[in-house]
VEXTIVO-408115 format. One line per field, with one value per residue (C-alpha): chain; x, y, z. Coordinates in steps of 0.02 Angstrom, whole numbers, plus 32768, in hexadecimal, padded with zeros to 4 digits. Example, Ala and Ser with C-alpha at 12.3 -4.5 7.8 and 13.67 -1.06 7.14 Angstrom:
2
unit <- (A; A) .
px <- (8267; 82AC) .
py <- (7F1F; 7FCB) .
pz <- (8186; 8165) .
END
This chain:
333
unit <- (A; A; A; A; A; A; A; A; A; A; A; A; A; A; A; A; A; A; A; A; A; A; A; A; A; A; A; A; A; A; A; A; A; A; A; A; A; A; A; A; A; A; A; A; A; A; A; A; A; A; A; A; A; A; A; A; A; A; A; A; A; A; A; A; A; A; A; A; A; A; A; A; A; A; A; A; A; A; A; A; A; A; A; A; A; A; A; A; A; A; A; A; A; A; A; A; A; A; A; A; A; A; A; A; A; A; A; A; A; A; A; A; A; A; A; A; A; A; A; A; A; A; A; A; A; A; A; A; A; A; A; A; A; A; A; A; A; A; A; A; A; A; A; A; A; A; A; A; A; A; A; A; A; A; A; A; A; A; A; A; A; A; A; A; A; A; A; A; A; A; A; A; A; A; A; A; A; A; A; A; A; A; A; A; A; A; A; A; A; A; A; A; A; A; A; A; A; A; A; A; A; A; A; A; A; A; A; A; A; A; A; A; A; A; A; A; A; A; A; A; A; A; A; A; A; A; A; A; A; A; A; A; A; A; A; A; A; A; A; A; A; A; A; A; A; A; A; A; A; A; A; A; A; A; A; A; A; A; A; A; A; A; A; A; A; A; A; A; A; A; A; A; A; A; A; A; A; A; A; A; A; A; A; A; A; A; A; A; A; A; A; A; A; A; A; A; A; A; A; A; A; A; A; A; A; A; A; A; A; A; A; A; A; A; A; A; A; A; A; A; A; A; A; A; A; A; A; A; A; A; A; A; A) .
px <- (2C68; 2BF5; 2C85; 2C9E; 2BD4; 2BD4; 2C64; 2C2A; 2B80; 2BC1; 2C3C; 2B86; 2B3D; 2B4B; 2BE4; 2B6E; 2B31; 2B81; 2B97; 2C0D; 2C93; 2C64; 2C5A; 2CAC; 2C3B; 2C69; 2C5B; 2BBF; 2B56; 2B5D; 2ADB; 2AC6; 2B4A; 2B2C; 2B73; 2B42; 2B61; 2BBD; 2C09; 2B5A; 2AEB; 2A51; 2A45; 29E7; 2A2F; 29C9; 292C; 297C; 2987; 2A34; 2A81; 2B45; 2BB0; 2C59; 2CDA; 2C68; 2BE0; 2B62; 2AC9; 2A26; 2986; 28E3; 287B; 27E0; 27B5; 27FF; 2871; 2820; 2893; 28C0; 28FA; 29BB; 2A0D; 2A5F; 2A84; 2A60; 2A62; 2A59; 2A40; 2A21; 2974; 2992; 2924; 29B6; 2970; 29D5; 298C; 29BF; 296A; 2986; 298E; 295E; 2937; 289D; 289A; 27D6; 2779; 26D3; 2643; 2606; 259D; 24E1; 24A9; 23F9; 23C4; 2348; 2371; 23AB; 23C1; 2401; 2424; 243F; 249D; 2497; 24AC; 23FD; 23DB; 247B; 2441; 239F; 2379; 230B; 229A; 2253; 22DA; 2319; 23D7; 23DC; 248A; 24D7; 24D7; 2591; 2552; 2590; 2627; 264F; 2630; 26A3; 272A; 270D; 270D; 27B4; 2810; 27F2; 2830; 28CD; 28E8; 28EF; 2989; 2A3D; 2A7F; 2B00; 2AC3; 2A6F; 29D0; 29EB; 2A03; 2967; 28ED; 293F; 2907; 2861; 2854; 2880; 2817; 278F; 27B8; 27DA; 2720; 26D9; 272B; 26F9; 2650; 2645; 269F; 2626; 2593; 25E3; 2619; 257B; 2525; 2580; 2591; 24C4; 24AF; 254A; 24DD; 243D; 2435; 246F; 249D; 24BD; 24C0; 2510; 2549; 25EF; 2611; 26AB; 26AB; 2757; 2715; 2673; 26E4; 2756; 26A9; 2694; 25DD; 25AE; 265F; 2670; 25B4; 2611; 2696; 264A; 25DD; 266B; 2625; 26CE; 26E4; 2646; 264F; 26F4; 269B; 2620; 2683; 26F6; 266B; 2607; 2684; 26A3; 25FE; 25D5; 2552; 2569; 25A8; 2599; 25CB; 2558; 257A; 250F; 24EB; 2433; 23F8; 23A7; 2353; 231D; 2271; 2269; 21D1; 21EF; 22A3; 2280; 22F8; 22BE; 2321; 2304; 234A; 23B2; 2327; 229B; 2292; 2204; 2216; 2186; 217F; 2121; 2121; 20D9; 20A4; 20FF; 2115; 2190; 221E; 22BE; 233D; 22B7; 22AD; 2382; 2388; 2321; 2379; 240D; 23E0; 2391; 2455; 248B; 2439; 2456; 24FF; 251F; 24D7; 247F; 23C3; 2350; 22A3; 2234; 2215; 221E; 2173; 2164; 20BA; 20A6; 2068; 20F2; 2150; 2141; 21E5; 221A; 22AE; 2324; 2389; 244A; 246F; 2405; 2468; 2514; 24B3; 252C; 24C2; 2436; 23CB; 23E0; 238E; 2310; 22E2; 22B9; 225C; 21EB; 21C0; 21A6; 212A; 20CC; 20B6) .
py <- (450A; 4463; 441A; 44AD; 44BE; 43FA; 440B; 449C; 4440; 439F; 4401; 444E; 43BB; 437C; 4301; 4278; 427D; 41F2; 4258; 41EE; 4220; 4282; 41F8; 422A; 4246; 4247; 42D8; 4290; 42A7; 4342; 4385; 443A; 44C8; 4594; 4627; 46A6; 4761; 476B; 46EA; 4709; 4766; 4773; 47C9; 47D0; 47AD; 47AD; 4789; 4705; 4701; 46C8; 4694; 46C3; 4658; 468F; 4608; 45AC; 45EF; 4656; 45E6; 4611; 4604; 4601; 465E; 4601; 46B4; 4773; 47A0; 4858; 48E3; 491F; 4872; 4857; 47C0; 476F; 46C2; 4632; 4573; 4524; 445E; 43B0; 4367; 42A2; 42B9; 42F9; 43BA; 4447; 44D3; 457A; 45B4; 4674; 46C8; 4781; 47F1; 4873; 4907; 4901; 490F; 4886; 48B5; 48E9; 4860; 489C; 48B5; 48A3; 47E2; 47DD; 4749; 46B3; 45F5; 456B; 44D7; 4425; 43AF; 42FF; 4269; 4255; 42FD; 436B; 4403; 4423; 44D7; 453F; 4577; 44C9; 44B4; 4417; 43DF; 4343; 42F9; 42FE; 4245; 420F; 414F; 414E; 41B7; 4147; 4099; 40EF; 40F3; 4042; 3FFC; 4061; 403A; 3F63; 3F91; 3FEA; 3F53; 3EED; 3F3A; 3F2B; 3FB0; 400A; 3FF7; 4072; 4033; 403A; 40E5; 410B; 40B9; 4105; 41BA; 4180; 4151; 41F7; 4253; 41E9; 4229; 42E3; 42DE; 429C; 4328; 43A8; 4379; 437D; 441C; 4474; 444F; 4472; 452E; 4551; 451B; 457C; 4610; 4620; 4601; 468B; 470E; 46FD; 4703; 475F; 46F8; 4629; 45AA; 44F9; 4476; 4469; 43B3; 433C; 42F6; 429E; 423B; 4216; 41D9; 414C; 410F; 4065; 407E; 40E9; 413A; 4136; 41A0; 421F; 422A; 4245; 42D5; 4351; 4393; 43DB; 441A; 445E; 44C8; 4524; 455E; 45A3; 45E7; 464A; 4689; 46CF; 472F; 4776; 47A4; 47F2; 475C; 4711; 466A; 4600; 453E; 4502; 4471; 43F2; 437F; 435C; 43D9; 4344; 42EF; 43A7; 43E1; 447F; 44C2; 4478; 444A; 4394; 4308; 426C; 41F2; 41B1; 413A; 4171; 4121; 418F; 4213; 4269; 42D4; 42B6; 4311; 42A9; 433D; 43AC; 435A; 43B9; 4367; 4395; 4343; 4305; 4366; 4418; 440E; 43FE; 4488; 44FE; 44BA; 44E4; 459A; 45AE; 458F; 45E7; 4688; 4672; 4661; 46F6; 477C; 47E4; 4811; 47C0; 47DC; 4744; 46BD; 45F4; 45CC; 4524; 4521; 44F1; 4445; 43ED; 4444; 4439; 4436; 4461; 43C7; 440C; 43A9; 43B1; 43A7; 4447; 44A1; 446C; 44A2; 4536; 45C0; 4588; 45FD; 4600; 458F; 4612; 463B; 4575; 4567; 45E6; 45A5; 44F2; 453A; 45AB; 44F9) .
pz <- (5978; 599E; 59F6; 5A66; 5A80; 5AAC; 5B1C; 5B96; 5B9F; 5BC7; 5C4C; 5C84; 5CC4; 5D6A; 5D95; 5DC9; 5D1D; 5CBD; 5C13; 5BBC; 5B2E; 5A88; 5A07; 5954; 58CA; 580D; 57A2; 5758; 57F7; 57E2; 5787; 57A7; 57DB; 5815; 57D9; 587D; 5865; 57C9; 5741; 56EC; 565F; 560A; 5580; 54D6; 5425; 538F; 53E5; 5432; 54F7; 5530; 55D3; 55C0; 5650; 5675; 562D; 55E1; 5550; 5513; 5539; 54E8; 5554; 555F; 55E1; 5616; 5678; 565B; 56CB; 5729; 56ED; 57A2; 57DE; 57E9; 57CA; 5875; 5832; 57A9; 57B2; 571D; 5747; 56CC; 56EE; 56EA; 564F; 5603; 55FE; 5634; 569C; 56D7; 577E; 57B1; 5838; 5843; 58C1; 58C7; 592A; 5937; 59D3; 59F3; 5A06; 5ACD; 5B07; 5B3E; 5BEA; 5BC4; 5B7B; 5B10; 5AAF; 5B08; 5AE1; 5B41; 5ACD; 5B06; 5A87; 5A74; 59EE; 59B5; 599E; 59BA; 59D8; 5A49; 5A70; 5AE5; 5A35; 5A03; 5991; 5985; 58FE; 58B6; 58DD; 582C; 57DE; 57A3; 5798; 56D1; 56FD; 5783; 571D; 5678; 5700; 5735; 568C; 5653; 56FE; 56DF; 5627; 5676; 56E8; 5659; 55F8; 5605; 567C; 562D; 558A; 551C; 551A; 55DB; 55CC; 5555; 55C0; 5664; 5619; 55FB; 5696; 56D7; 5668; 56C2; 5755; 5717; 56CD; 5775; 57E5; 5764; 575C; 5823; 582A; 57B0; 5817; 58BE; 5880; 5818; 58BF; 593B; 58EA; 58DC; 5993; 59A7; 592B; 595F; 5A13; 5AA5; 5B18; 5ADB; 5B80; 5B68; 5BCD; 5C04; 5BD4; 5BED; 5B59; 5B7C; 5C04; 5B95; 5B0D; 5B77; 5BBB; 5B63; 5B2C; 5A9D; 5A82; 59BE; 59BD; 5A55; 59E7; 5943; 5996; 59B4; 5A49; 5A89; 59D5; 59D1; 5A76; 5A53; 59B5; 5A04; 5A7F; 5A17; 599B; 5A2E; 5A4E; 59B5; 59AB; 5A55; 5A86; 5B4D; 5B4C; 5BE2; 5C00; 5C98; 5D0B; 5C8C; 5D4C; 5D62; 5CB7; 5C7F; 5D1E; 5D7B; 5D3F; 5CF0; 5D4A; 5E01; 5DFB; 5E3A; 5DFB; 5DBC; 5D79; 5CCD; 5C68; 5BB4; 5B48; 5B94; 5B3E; 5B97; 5C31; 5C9E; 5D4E; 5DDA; 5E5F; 5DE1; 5D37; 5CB8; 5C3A; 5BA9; 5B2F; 5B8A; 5B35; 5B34; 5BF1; 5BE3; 5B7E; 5BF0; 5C8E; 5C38; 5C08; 5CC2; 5CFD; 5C76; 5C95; 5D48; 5D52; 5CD5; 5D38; 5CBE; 5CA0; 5C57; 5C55; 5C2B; 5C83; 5C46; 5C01; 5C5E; 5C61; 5BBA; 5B7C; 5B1D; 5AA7; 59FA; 59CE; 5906; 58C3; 585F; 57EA; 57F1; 5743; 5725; 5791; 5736; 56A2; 5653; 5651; 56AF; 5708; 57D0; 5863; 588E; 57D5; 57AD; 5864; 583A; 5791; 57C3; 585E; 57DE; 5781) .
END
């Protein structure tokens, strides 16, 4: 089946496109195979869930989540992490309707996301980037100790797992935040503007590309996306030109260096924190370009904001309680 997929994309592309030949790969490469449709079963014995696979064994599980009772089944993948764990990923199919999204707005955020503070939203609210600095230096230490051994060898193969479960804890960790994140921006607001970033292009530029990449942006976005939709909350990506140089109560552009990070209108002297007078640009667009109501207006006239810094290892915190509840404690404070 991945030959056949590989060979009517590769007769897709255009002729001038110089796609080469399909290169052989061993049986070890590859680490994951799909039962779609049928082949497949879960059931439960003696307490036990197990995952029975046609031809080859009854497989018991464990469920990190319930499966709902009126999903059905459409396919499984079960796939070897390089850690050496074995997962089983389902796919089911629920005939549930989301929710209508409102016409009236009544709560609305535009958030503008960056490195030193990655998430900077229209309600003073301002998320620490979450700090990997010891994650990162475990994975430098265990990679030189990798380089060191015989390849081949067992000890080879020993470090080469530690090294991935480096790398496995890093992209969990990042994960965690980004979906704890999203998903209270997705709850708690009607309508949730962003911008609409190319984070490829941001990525090959030569400064400041491991901190782009680390950030997730991209990731971070189609999260949000997804779990807007699911619960009936507007999403909209905005052209993210000029958010940052247009003033939020004149719309004048002035250009600013990265390492100001004051916004500072000449023409009409507001005066505000660079990445809050983003954020409201952003929801401005935002709300324009979604064509519902809305009611209030953007209360520019304010002196600077006092904006509320929230830490991003509270927020990976399991069981935490939500942005809003932690903003309102640390104002009453």
């Amino acid at each position: 089946m991945r030959i056949e997929q590989n060979v009517k994309s590769l007769g897709g592309l255009k002729e001038s496109y110089g796609v080469g030949q399909l290169k052989w790969k061993p049986p070890r490469e590859f680490r994951s195979f799909t039962y779609s449709q049928s082949g497949f079963k879960l059931d439960k014995k003696g307490g036990q869930t197990v995952l029975s696979l046609s031809k080859l064994a009854d497989i018991p599980i464990r469920l990190h989540r319930a499966i709902p009772d009126d999903a059905t089944l459409k396919q499984v993948t079960v796939k070897k992490e390089p850690t050496g764990e074995w997962f089983a990923t389902f796919g089911v199919e629920v005939d549930r309707e989301p929710p209508e999204k409102p016409d009236e707005l009544t709560d609305v955020v535009g958030i503008d996301v960056g490195i030193l503070k990655y998430a900077h939203d229209t309600d003073g609210t301002a998320v620490e980037s979450l700090d990997l600095s010891n994650e990162r230096e475990r994975l430098e230490r265990e990679q030189r100790k990798l380089s060191r051994k015989q390849h081949g060898s067992n000890n080879y193969e020993k470090q080469r797992r530690r090294v991935a479960e480096c790398h496995a804890d890093l992209r969990r960790k990042r994960r965690d935040f980004l979906h704890k994140l999203s998903a209270y921006y997705a709850r708690e607001y009607d309508l949730v503007a962003v911008e609409d970033l190319n984070v490829k292009g941001m990525i090959e530029s030569p400064s400041n590309s491991r901190n782009t990449a680390s950030a997730a942006w991209r990731t971070f976005l189609s999260l949000l996306e997804y779990k807007c939709n699911r619960e009936g909350t507007h999403f909209v990506a905005i052209n993210p030109r000029g958010t940052t140089k247009e003033c939020t109560s004149c719309g004048v552009s002035t250009d600013k260096p990265l390492w100001v990070r004051e916004h500072s209108c000449p023409a009409c002297g507001f005066e505000a924190d660079r990445d809050a007078n983003a954020a409201w640009n952003i929801l401005s667009r935002g709300i324009e370009d979604i064509g519902v109501g809305y009611s209030e207006s953007t209360p520019v006239e304010t002196a600077l904001p006092v904006d509320t810094a929230v830490s991003a290892k509270r927020v990976v915190e399991t069981g935490s309680p939500t942005l809003k509840e932690r903003t309102a404690s640390a104002v009453s404070e």
